[in-house]
N, C-alpha and C positions, 0 to 999 in steps of 0.2 A: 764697980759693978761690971760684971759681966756681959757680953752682947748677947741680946737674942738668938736661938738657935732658931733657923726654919722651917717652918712645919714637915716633916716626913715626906717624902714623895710616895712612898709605899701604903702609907697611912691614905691618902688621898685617891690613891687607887682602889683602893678595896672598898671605902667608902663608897665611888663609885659605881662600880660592879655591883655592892648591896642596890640601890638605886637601881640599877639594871634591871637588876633579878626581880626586883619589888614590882616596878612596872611589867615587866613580863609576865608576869604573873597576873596583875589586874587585866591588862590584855586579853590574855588566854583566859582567864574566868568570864570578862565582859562576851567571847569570841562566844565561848561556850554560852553562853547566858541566850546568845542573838541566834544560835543556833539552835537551841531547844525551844525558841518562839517560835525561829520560820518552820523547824516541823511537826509541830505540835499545831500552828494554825493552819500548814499542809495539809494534814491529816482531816483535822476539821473541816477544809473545805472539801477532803476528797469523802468525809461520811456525807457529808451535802449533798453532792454532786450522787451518787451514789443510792441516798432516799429520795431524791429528786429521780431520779430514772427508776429505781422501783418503785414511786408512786405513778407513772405515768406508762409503767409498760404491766406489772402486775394486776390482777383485777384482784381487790380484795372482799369480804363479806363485809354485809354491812355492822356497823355497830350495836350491841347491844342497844336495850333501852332501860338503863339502868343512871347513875350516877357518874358513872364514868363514859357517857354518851357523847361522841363526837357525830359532825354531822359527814355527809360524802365532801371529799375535795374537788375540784376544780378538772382537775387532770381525770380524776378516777370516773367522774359523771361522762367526761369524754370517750372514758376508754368502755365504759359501758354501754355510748351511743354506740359507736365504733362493731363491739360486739352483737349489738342489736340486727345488726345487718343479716348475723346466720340465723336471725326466729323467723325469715320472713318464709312465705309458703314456699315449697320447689313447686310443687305441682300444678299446673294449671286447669281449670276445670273446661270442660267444651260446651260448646253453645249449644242449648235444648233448641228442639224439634218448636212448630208453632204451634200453638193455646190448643188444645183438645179439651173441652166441657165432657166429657162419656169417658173420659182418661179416670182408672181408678184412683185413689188414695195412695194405695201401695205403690202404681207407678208414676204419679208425683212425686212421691217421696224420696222413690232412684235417682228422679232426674235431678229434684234439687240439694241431694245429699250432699254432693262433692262439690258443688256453688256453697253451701250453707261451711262445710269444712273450711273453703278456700279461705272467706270471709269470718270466719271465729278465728283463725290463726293470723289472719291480717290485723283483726280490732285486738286479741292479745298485744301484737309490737305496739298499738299508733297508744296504747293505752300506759305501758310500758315508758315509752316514748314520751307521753305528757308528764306523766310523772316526774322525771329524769329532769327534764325541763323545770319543773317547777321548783329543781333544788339549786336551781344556778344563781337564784337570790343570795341564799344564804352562804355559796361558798362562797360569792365574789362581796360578800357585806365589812366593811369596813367604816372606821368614823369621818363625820364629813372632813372636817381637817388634817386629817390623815392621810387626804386623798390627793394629789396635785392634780392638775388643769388637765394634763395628758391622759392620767388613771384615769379623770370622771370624761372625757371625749371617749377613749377604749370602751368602757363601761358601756356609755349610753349608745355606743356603734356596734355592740355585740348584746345589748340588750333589742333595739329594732330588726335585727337578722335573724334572732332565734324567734321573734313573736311573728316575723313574717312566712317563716317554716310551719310553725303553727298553723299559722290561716290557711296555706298552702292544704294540708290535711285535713282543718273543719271545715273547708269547703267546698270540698273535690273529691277528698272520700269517704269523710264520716258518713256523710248521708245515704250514700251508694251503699254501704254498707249496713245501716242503721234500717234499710226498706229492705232486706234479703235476710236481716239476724230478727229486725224485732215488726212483723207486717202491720197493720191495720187488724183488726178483730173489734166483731160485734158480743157482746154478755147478752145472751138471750137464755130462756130457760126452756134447757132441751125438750123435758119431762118433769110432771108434777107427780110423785109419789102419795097418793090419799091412804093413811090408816084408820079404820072404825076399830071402834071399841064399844062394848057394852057398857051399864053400869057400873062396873068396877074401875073402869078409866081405860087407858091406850092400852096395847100390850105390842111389843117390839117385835116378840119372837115370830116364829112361821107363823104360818095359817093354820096347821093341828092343832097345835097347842092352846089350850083356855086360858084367859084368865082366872083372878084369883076367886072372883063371883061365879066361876062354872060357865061362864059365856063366853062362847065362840069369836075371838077378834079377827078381823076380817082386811083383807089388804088389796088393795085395785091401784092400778095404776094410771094418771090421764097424759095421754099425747098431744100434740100441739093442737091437733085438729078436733080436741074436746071431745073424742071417742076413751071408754074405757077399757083398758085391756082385760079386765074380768066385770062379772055379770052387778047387776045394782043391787040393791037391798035398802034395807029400815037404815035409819038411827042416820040419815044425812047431818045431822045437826049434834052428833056427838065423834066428830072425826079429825084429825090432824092430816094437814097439806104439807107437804115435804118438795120443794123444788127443787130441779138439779140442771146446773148452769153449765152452757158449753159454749166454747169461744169459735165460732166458723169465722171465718177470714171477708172482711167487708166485701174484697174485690177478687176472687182469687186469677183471673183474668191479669191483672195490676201487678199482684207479686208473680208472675210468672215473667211478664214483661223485665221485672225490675232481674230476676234472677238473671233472662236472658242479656240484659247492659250489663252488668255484674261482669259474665262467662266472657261477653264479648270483647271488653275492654280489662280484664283482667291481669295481659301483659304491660298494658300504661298504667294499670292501679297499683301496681306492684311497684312500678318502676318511681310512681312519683312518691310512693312511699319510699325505697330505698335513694332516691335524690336528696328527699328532704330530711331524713337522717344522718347521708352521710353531709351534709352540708353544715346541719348544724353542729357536728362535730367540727368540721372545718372551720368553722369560725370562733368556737373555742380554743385551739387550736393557733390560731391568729391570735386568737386574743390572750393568750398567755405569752406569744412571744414576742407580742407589745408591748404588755408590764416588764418582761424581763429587762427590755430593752428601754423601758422609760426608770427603770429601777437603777440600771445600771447609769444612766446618765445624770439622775440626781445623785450619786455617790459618787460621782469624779466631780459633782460640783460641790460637793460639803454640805447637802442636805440630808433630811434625815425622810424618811420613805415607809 
């Protein structure tokens, strides 16, 4: 028998190099593979970062009311408070002259035109303003176990800041306002309108004109002080009373007073209106860059948020 010959060295080399090439090749695919994840979740996080700052700097309309009904976000209710700032009045009104009782109507009306303006453009924001507020339930609503200890402390620290904005307004200048838009008035009846009619029944039309029975219907009017503005006649007992109701003002004394607080304190009513909006935007504001930041600390701990 013959000795064994030994394996090739040339043989054993090429082997090799295939092996080479083989793994080089899983490499370069694996390299590829790790490459198309980190820019692919790059990208993902930069459209994030990207709808996250256009939801917080753009204002958008609000949604339909349809099927596809989203409600306002978090950010967006902010940036609405935010904006709220330019509805407030510029103009300030000036303080009226004192109470004149011999003062007509018409110059009443001058003097509390631009009081009555100042305060309709004020109750439009605080009105605005509530509104806005009452959508912060729902965007900050999540399930309870959903929520960690930090989220419900933020929560219930940016829900007592906004309700205390509130009180701030219903009790400082709702009312100031509410005695200058909507006064005290008495329903009294100005004038009783009396129509006679003959046997045919009432008849609506003038005073020329007959009824259907050829009889003259007849029409007076009474004033408060129970004089008639035309002359009496027959048929008391076949007539229709027509009242007509007018609202004069309890006290007008009162609402001139309240205009004048209005006109005089006008630059602090302004002011604690535009305090208490931009604040409670400011605590939104804080309060998102809480969760972010309690967000971000439960995800470097391995929970889920």
């Amino acid at each position: 028998m013959g000795a064994k010959k030994p394996p090739s060295t040339s043989t054993n080399a090429a082997g090799t190099k295939a092996k080479q090439r083989t793994n080089a090749k899983k490499k370069l695919h694996k390299g590829s593979a790790m490459v198309s994840s980190s820019v692919a979740s790059s990208s993902e996080t930069t459209n994030n970062n990207n709808n996250d700052t256009e939801e917080a700097t753009v204002l958008r309309p609000l949604s339909d009311v349809n099927s596809d009904f989203s409600p306002l976000s978090l950010p967006q209710i902010q940036l609405r408070l935010k904006s709220l700032l330019e509805k407030l009045p510029k103009d300030l009104p000036i303080v009226l002259p004192p109470y004149d009782a011999n003062e007509t109507a018409e110059v009443i009306h001058q003097h509390h035109a631009p009081i009555k303006s100042f305060a309709s453009t004020l109750q439009i924001a605080v009105e605005e303003y509530n509104l806005l507020l009452s959508l912060v339930s729902c965007a900050t609503y999540r399930w309870g176990v959903d929520r960690s200890g930090a989220s419900q402390q933020n929560l219930s620290v940016m829900s007592a800041e906004l309700q205390q904005c509130q009180e701030v307004i219903s009790n400082v200048v709702s009312a100031r306002l509410s005695n200058v838009l909507c006064p005290a008035v008495d329903v009294v009846v100005g004038e009783v309108e009396i129509v006679r009619a003959g046997k045919g029944g009432y008849d609506n039309d003038d005073d020329n004109n007959n009824n259907k029975n050829g009889e003259l219907a007849t029409k007076k009017r009474k004033l408060n002080d129970d004089r008639l503005s035309n002359g009496g006649g027959d048929g008391a007992n076949n007539e229709r009373r027509i009242n007509h109701y007018t609202r004069p003002l309890v006290d007008p004394s009162y609402v001139h007073l309240c205009h004048c607080i209005l006109a005089r304190n006008a630059p602090l009513i302004r002011h604690t209106v535009a305090t208490s909006l931009y604040t409670a935007q400011r605590v939104i504001r804080d309060y998102l860059k809480a969760m972010q930041t309690d967000s971000s600390h439960d995800s470097s701990k391995g929970g889920y948020y």
